[in-house]
C-alpha positions, 0 to 999 in steps of 0.5 A, spaced: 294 477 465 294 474 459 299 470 455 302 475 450 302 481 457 307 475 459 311 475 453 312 482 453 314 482 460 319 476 459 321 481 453 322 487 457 326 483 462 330 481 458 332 487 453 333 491 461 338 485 463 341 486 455 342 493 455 344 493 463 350 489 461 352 491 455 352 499 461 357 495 464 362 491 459 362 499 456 364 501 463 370 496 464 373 497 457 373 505 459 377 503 465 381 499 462 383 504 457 383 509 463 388 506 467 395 507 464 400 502 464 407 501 468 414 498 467 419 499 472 426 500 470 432 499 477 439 500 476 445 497 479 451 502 481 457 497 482 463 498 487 470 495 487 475 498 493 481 496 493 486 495 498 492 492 501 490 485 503 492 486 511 488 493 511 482 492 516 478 498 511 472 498 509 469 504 509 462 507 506 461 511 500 455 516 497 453 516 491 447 521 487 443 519 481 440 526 478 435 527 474 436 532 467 430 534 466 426 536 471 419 532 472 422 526 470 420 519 474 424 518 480 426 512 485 422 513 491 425 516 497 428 522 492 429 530 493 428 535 488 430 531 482 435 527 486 436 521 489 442 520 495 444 512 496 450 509 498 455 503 498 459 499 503 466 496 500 466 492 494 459 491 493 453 493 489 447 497 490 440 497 487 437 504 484 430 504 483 425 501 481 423 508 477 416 507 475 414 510 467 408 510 465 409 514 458 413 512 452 419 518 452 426 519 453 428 521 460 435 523 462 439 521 468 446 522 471 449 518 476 456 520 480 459 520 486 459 525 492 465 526 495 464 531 500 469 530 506 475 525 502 479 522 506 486 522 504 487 515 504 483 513 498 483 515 491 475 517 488 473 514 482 470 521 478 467 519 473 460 521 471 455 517 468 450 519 463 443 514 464 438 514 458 433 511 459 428 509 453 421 508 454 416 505 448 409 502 447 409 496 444 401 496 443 401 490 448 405 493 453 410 498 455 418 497 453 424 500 456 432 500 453 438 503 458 442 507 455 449 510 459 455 514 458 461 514 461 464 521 462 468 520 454 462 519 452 463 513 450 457 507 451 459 503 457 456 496 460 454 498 467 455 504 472 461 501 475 466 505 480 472 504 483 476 507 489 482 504 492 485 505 499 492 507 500 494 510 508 498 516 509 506 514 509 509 514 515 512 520 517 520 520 518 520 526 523 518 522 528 522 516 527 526 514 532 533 515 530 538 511 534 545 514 533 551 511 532 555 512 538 563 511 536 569 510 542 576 510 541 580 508 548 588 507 548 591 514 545 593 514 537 597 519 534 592 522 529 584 520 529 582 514 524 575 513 520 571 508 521 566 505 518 559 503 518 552 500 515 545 500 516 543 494 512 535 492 511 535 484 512 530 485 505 533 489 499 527 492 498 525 494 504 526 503 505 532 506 506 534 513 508 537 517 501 544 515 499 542 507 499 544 503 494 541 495 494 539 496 501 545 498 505 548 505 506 554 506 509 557 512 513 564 514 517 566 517 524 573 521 525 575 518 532 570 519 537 563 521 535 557 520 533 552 520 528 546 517 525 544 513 518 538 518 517 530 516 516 526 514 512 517 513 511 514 507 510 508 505 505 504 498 507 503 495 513 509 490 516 515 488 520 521 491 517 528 488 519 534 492 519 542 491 521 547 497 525 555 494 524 561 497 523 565 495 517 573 493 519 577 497 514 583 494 517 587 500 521 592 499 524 593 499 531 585 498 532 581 492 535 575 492 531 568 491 534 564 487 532 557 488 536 551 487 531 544 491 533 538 489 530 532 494 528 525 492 528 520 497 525 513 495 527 507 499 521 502 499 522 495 503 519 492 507 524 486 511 521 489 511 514 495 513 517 502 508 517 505 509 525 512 505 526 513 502 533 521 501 533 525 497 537 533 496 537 536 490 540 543 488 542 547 482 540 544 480 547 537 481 544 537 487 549 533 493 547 537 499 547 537 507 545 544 508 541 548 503 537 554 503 541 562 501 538 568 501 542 575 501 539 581 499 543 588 502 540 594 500 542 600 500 537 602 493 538 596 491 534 598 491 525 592 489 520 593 484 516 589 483 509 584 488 513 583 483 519 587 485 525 593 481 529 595 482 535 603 481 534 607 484 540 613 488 539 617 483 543 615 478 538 618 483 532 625 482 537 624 476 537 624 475 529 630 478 528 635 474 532 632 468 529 634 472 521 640 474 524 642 467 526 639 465 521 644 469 517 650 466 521 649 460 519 649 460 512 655 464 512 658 459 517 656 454 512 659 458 505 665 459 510 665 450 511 664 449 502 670 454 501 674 451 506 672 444 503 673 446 495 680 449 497 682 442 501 680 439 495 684 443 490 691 443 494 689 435 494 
């Protein structure tokens, strides 16, 4: 082969090897401009559950992003446009990513799904416009987030809050322990007598007709009958006092027993259970407050307490102002007797 033959042929190669490259640098800028670019977008729901500080509850709650326009990009795991996820207590929980791979508007909605509430909570309703803006930089893909409270006004996040209450107790199946009043002796005419139901804190509940946590009521002779019941609304212990108040009858020896009643509550499933237990002076329990007035009527009362001055003793007081009388009169007769001496003198 001759020199120029040569020449061609290294020529040839090298055109076949510039053209060959310039095939696939054509090719790869096709691809590149064929492959659409991708920017993910998650959105973060917030979660604030409120509570009593002694409440063990800690329930879970459901929530939905729906999508406005159909065909719209959607999180993964998503069902006809709608995208299901959930919460437990205070807490947060990530939405997404949505994956968009076109400049446009997309409209969403995020709200929470209350399909069987329990009556201890009260649920957020608030619905939240998402508007999620999507452009094309030209070096790349940039989105903006948009959303809306349920005013339409523009807000900082998607934030619900849900706030645990348990069910009051219930009154009717309070233990009601009566007050049981006995009169012994045998007095003339019934007398009434008077008694208090008193909370150990003011602020404790009470049954209707309680001013400043006490609530008297009043007995005629013998008989009986109770304070009334009253719910509760928060976990605690709850102190109560049973007394009867000494009004100063005459003829009556007041009893002085004091019961105490201890209301346990607690929340069992939302709902305040009361465990009551009443106890005597002795710290003995017991089903009925009970009172005994003893009457005689050698007994007075005396500035509202009582005196136990027997009759015999008011004999006795007499002969003591009748002597008592004799003497002065002894002693006028003696200063009219002198006086007279002394004039005859």
């Amino acid at each position: 082969m001759s020199v120029i033959q040569k020449i061609r042929r290294v020529k040839r190669t090298i055109l076949s090897c510039l053209l060959l490259a310039c095939i696939l640098v054509m090719a790869s800028a096709s691809a590149v401009s064929a492959a659409p670019a991708t920017i993910p977008v998650t959105l973060t729901v917030e979660q604030d559950v409120t509570m009593p500080a002694q409440s063990a509850a800690d329930d879970t709650f459901t929530y939905q992003l729906t999508a406005l326009d159909a065909g719209i990009p959607m999180p993964s795991g998503s069902v006809a446009d709608t995208y299901t996820f959930t919460v437990s207590g205070t807490g947060s929980a990530a939405v997404g990513p949505i994956d968009f791979t076109h400049a446009g508007v997309y409209r969403y909605e995020v709200r929470q799904v209350i399909a069987a509430p329990k009556t201890s909570y009260s649920y957020d309703a608030q619905v939240y416009d998402v508007t999620i803006y999507v452009k094309n930089t030209g070096t790349g893909m940039a989105s903006e987030v948009i959303v809306q409270n349920s005013g339409g006004n523009k807000v900082g996040s998607l934030a619900f809050e849900n706030a645990y209450s348990p069910l009051a107790s219930d009154p009717s199946v309070m233990v009601d322990p009566p007050v049981k009043k006995t009169v012994t002796g045998s007095p003339s005419k019934d007398s009434t007598f008077t008694f208090k139901l008193e909370a150990k804190d003011a602020a404790n509940p009470m049954p209707a007709g309680s001013k400043d946590g006490v609530k008297t009521m009043t007995i005629v002779g013998s008989g009986q009958k109770d304070f009334g019941t009253w719910s509760y609304t928060a976990e605690g212990i709850y102190s109560y006092a049973i007394s009867e108040v000494n009004t100063g009858e005459a003829g009556y020896k007041y009893d002085t027993a004091v019961y105490t009643i201890t209301d346990s509550v607690k929340d069992v499933d939302g709902q305040l259970v009361v465990a009551r237990t009443v106890t005597d002076g002795a710290g003995k329990q017991t089903s009925a407050c009970a009172f005994t007035n003893e009457y005689s009527s050698g007994y007075k009362a005396l500035g509202g307490s009582v005196s136990a001055t027997r009759t015999g003793d008011d004999s006795s007081m007499a002969q003591y102002a009748i002597l008592a009388l004799a003497s002065l009169l002894v002693l006028l007769i003696l200063v009219v007797y002198k006086k007279r001496r002394k004039q005859e003198s």
